[in-house]
C-alpha positions as CSV (number, residue, x, y, z in Angstrom):
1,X,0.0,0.0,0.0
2,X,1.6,3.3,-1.0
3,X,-0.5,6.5,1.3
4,X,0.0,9.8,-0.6
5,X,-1.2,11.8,2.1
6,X,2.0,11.2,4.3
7,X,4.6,14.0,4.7
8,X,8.1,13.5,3.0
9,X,11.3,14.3,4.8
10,X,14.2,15.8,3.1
11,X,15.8,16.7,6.2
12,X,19.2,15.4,5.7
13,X,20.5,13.2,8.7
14,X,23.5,10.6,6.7
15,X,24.5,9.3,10.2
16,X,21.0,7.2,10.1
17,X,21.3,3.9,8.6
18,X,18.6,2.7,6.4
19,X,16.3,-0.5,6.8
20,X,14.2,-2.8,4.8
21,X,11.8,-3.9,7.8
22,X,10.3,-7.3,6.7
23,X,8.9,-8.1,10.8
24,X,6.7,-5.3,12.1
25,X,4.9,-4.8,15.0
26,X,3.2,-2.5,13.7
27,X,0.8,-1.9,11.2
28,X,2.0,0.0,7.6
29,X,2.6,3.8,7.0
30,X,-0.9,5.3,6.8
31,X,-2.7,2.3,8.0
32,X,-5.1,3.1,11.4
33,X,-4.4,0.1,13.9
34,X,-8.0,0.5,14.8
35,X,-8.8,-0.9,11.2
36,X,-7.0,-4.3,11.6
37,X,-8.5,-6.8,11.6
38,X,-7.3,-9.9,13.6
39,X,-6.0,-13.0,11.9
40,X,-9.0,-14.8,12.7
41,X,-11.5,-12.0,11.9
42,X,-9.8,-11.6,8.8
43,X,-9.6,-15.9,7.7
44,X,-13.9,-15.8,8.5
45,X,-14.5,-12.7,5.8
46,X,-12.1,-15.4,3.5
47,X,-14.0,-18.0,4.4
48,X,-17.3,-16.4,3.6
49,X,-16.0,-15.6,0.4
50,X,-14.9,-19.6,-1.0
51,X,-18.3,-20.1,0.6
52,X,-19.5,-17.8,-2.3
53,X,-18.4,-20.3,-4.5
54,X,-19.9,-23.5,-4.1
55,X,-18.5,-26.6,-4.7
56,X,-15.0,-25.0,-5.1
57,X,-13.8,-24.7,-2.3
58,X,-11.1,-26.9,-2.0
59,X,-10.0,-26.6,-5.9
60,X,-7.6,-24.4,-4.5
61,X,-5.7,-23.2,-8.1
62,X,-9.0,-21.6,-9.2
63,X,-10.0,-20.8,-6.1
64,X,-7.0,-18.8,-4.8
65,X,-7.4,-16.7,-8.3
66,X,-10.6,-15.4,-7.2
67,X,-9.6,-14.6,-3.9
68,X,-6.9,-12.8,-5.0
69,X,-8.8,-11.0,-7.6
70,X,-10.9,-9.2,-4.6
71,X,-7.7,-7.2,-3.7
72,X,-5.6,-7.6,-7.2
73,X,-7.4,-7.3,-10.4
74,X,-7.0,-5.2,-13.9
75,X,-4.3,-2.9,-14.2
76,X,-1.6,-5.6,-15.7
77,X,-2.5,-8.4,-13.7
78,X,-4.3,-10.3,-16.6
79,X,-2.4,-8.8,-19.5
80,X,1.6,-9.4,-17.9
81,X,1.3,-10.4,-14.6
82,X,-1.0,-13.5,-13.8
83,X,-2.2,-14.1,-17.5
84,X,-3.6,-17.9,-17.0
85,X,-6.0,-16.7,-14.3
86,X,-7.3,-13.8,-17.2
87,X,-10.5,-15.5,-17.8
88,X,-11.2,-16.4,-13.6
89,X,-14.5,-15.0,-12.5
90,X,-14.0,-12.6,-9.5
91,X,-17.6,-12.3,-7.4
92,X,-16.8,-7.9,-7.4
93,X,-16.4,-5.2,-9.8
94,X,-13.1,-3.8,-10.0
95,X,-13.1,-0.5,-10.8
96,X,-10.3,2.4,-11.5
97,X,-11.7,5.9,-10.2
98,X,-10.8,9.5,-9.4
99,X,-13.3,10.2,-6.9
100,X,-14.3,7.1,-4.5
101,X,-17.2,6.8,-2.5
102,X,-17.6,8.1,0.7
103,X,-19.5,6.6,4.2
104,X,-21.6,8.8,6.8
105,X,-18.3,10.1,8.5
106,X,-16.8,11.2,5.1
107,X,-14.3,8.2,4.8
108,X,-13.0,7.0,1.5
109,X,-13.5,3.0,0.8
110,X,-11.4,3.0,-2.0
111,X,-7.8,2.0,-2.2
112,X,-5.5,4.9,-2.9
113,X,-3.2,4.1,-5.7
114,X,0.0,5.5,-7.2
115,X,0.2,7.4,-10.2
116,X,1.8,10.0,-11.5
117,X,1.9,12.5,-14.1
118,X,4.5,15.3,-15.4
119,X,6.3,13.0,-12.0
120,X,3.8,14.5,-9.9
121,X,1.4,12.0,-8.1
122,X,-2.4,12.1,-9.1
123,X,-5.2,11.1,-7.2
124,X,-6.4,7.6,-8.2
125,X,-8.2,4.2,-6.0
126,X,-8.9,0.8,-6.8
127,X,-13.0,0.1,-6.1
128,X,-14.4,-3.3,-5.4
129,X,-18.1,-3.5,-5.0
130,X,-20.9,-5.7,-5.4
131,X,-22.3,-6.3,-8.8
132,X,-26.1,-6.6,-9.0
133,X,-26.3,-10.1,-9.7
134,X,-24.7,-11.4,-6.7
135,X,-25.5,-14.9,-5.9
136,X,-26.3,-14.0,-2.0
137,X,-27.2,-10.2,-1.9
138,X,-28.9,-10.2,-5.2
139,X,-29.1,-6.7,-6.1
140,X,-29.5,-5.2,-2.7
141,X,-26.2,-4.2,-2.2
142,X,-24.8,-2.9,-6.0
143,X,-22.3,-1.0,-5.6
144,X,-21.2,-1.3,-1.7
145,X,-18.2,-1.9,-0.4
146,X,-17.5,-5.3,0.8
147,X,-16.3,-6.0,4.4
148,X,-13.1,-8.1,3.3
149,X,-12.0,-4.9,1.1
150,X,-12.8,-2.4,3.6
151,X,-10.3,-0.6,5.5
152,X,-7.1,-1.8,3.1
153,X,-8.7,-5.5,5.7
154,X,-5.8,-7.2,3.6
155,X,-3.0,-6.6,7.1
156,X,-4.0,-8.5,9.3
157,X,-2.6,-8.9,13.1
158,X,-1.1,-12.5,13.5
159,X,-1.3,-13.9,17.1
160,X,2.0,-13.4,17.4
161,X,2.2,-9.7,17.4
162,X,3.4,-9.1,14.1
163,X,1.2,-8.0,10.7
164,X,1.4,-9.3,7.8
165,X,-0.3,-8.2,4.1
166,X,-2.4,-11.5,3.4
167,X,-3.4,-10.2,-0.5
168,X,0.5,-10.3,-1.1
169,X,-0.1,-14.1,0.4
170,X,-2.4,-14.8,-2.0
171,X,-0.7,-13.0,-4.9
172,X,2.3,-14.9,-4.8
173,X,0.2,-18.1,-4.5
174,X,-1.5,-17.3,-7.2
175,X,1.6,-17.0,-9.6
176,X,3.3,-20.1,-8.4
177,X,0.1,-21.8,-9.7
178,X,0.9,-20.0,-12.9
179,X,4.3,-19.2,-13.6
180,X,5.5,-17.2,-16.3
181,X,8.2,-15.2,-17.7
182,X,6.9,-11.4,-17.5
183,X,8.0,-8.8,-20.1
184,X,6.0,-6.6,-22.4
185,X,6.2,-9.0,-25.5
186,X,3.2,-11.1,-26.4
187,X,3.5,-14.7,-25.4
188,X,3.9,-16.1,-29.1
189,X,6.9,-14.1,-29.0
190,X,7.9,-14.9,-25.3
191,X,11.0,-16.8,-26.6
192,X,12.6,-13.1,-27.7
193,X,12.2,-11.6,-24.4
194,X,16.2,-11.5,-23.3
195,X,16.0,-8.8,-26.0
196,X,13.6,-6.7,-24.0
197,X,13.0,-5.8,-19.9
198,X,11.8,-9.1,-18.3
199,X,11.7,-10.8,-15.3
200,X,12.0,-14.5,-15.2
201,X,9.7,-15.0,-12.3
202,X,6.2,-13.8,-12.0
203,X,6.1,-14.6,-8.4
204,X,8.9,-12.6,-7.7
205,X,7.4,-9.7,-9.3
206,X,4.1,-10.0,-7.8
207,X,5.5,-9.8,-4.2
208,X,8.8,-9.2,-2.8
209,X,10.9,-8.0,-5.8
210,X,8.0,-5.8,-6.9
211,X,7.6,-4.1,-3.3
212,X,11.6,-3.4,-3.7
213,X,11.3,-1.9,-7.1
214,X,8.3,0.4,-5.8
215,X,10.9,2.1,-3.6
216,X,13.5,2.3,-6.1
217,X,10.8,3.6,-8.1
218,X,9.9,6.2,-5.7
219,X,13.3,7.2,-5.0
220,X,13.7,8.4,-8.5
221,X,10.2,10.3,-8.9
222,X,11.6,12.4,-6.3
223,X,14.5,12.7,-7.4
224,X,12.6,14.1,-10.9
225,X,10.3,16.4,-8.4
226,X,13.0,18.1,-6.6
227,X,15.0,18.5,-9.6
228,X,17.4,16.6,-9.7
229,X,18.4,17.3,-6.0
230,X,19.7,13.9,-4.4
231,X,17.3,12.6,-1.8
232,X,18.0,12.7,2.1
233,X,19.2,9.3,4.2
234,X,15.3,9.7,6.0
235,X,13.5,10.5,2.4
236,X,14.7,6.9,0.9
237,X,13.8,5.3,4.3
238,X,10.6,7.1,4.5
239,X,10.0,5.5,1.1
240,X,11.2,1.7,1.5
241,X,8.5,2.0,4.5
242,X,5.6,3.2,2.0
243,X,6.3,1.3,-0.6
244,X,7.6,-1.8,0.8
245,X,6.6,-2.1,4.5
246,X,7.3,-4.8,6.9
247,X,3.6,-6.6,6.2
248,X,3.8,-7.0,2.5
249,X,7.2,-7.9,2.7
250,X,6.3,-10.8,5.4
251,X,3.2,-11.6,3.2
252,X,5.3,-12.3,0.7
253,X,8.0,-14.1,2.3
254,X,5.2,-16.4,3.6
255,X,3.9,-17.0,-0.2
256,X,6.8,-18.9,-0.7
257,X,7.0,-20.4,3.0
258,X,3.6,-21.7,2.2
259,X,3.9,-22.8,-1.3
260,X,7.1,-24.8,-0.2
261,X,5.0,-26.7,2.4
262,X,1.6,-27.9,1.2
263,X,0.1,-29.2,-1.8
264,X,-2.1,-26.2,-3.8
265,X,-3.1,-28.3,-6.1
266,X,-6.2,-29.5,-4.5
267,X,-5.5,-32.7,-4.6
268,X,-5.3,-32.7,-0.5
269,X,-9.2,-31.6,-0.4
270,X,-8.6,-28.9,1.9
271,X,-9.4,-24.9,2.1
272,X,-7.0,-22.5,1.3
273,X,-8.2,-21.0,4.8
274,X,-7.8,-24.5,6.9
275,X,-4.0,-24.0,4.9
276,X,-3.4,-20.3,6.3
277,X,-4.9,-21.4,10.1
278,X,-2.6,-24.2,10.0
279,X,0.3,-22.0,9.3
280,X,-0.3,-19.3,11.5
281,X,-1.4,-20.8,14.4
282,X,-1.3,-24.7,14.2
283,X,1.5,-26.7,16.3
284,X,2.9,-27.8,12.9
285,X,2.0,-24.5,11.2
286,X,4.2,-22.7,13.9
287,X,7.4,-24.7,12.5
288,X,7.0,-23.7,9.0
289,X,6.2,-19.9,10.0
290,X,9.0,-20.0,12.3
291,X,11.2,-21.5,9.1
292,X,9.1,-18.9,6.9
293,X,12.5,-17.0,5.8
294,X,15.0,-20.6,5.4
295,X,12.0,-21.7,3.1
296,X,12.1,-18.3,1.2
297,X,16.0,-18.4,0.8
298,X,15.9,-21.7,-0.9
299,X,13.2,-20.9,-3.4
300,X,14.9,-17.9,-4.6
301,X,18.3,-19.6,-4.3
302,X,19.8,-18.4,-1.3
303,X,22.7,-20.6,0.3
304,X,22.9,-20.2,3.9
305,X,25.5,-21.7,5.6
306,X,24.3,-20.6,9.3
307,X,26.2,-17.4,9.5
308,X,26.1,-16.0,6.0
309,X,24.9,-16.5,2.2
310,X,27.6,-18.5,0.7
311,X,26.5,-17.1,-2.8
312,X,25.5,-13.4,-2.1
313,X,27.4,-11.7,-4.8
314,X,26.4,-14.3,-7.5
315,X,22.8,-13.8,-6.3
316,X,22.7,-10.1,-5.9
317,X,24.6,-10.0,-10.0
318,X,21.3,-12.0,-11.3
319,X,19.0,-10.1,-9.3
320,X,20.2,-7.0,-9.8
321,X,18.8,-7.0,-13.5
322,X,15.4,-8.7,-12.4
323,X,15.1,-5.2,-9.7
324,X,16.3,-3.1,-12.7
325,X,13.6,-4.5,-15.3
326,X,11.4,-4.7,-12.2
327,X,11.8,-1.3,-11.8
328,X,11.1,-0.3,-15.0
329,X,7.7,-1.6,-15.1
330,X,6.5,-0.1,-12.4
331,X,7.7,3.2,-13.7
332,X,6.0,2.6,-16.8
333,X,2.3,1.0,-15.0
334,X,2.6,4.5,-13.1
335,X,2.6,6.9,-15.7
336,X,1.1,8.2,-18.8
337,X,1.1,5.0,-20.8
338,X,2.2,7.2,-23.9
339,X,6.0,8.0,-25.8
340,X,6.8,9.9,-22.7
341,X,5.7,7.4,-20.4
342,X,8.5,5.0,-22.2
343,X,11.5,7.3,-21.8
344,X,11.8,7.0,-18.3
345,X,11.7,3.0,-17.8
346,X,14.2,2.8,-21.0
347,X,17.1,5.4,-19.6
348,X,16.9,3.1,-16.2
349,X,17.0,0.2,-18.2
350,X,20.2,1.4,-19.7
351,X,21.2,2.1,-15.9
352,X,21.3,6.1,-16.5
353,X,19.5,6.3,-13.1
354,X,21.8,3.5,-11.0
355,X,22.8,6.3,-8.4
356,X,19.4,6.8,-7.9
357,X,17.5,4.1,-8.2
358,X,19.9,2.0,-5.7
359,X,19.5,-1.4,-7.2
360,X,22.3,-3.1,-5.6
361,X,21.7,-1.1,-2.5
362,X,18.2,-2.4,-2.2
363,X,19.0,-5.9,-2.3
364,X,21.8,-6.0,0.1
365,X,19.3,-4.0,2.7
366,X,17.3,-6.9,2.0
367,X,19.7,-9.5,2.4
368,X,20.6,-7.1,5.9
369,X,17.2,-7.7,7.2
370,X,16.9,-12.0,6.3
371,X,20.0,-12.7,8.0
372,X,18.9,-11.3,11.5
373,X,15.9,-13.6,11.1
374,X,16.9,-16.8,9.2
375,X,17.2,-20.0,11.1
């Protein structure tokens, strides 16, 4: 979740190192701790909705599309992102707006997202409501505002104190059921795409390397908006916490945790929410959270050796180009999708922004932050 409203510091302060939190106690930049839900209020509002869907509830591959849909539809995800799950049925309308609904007390319900134009950031949300056919509600509730979206519901509390983003959870999820390469080429021509930005793993993109490039991203809009002026030690944190907070980075961290330890193919009969209980909470649950980032390391080939990654310099060479392409895809989704709009993504592509963007700088924060918690 990126919140536009929050104040950016350009005081300079160099003696403050930065931090990629991945473990928070507390709730994202922006987010009101009286709007999180509890892990177990959040997993009944999921069950409710593979209720929604009868009969499918334990065919989990379809089933954790349309979940994921509620929180992450349109805007790439069918076209580049997720492109097997294009033709899923969601149960809401997804809808792109300038001016979101408001309750009695004023409140927006939409989901405030980043865009920008001429590098300056324009108002725009994400909208899920209920369409006027829906199965339960009928028509008597077009156009609200379900529960499960409300409220950015998607970080949760976990019963051990810490928060986690559970729509990154099912994002990732949802692309390890459907791989793919992701780069702007059609896919009859996806055997060109070395030629062109790519990045070889859609999961990756879809959660933890995508919440990276966001701050590399953001780094360099401001860099744009102040011309050219190089940002402040406490500007780039403030902007790793925005754009890639400590709940979406756990949340996806535990896409791969999970992935890694039970069968989503269905075959097992269960509920993706019996599957997320388990984990969370369950005696042998607690031993996979608790191995959550020794799970992730291996699945994005990490070698630890119990005091350090025995390959870090080979694995930050071949990510560094994943975070670079990464990066320029979300510079491109965010702006003007015109000749303009391509400039940017192509001169960081050809690294003219590397002293900005901070690829290499990212990753190794990152790195930082797993080896205080790996086990």
């Amino acid at each position: 979740m990126t919140n536009l409203n929050l104040t950016e510091p350009r005081t300079k302060n160099p003696a403050t190192p930065l931090n990629q939190p991945i473990l928070s106690r507390s709730p994202e930049p922006g987010h009101a701790l009286k709007d999180v839900l509890p892990l177990s209020e959040f997993l009944t509002l999921l069950k409710e909705e593979e209720d929604y869907w009868e009969g499918e509830q334990t065919h989990l591959p379809v089933m954790i599309s349309r979940l994921r849909k509620i929180f992450y539809d349109k805007w790439g995800w069918n076209k580049e992102l997720i492109r097997r799950a294009a033709t899923i049925e969601c149960r809401y309308e997804t809808t792109i707006t300038t001016d979101p609904p408001t309750d009695e007390s004023g409140k927006k319900h939409g989901h405030r997202l980043k865009r920008y134009k001429d590098n300056n950031e324009v108002e725009k949300y994400r909208l899920v409501t209920y369409r006027s056919d829906d199965r339960v509600y009928g028509n008597t509730r077009t156009g609200q505002v379900p529960a499960i979206f409300n409220n950015d519901h998607q970080e949760v509390l976990l019963p051990d104190g810490s928060y986690a983003d559970l729509a990154h959870v099912l994002a990732g999820l949802d692309a390890f059921n459907n791989p793919q390469i992701v780069s702007p080429l059609p896919p009859w021509l996806d055997f060109m795409y070395k030629l062109l930005p790519h990045c070889d793993s859609n999961m990756d993109l879809v959660t933890w390397l995508g919440d990276i490039a966001t701050s590399g991203e953001a780094f360099l809009f401001d860099y744009l908006r102040h011309d050219k002026h190089a940002l402040s030690v406490p500007a780039e944190q403030h902007y790793i916490e925005v754009n890639a907070p400590g709940s979406d980075m756990l949340g996806d961290i535990d896409s791969y945790a999970i992935a890694r330890s039970y069968d989503l193919t269905g075959a097992s009969g269960r509920r993706l929410t019996d599957i997320l209980q388990e984990y969370y909470t369950g005696e042998t649950g607690l031993l996979f959270a608790q191995r959550r980032y020794s799970l992730f390391c291996k699945a994005v080939g990490l070698e630890w050796d119990g005091r350090a990654f025995t390959n870090e310099e080979a694995w930050i060479q071949k990510y560094h180009a994943q975070l670079r392409d990464a990066t320029t895809f979300m510079l491109f989704s965010l702006t003007d999708e015109n000749l303009k709009g391509i400039i940017l993504p192509f001169e960081v592509w050809c690294d003219q922004y590397s002293d900005v963007v901070k690829v290499d700088y990212l990753l190794r924060l990152f790195l930082t932050s797993l080896k205080t918690l790996i086990v």
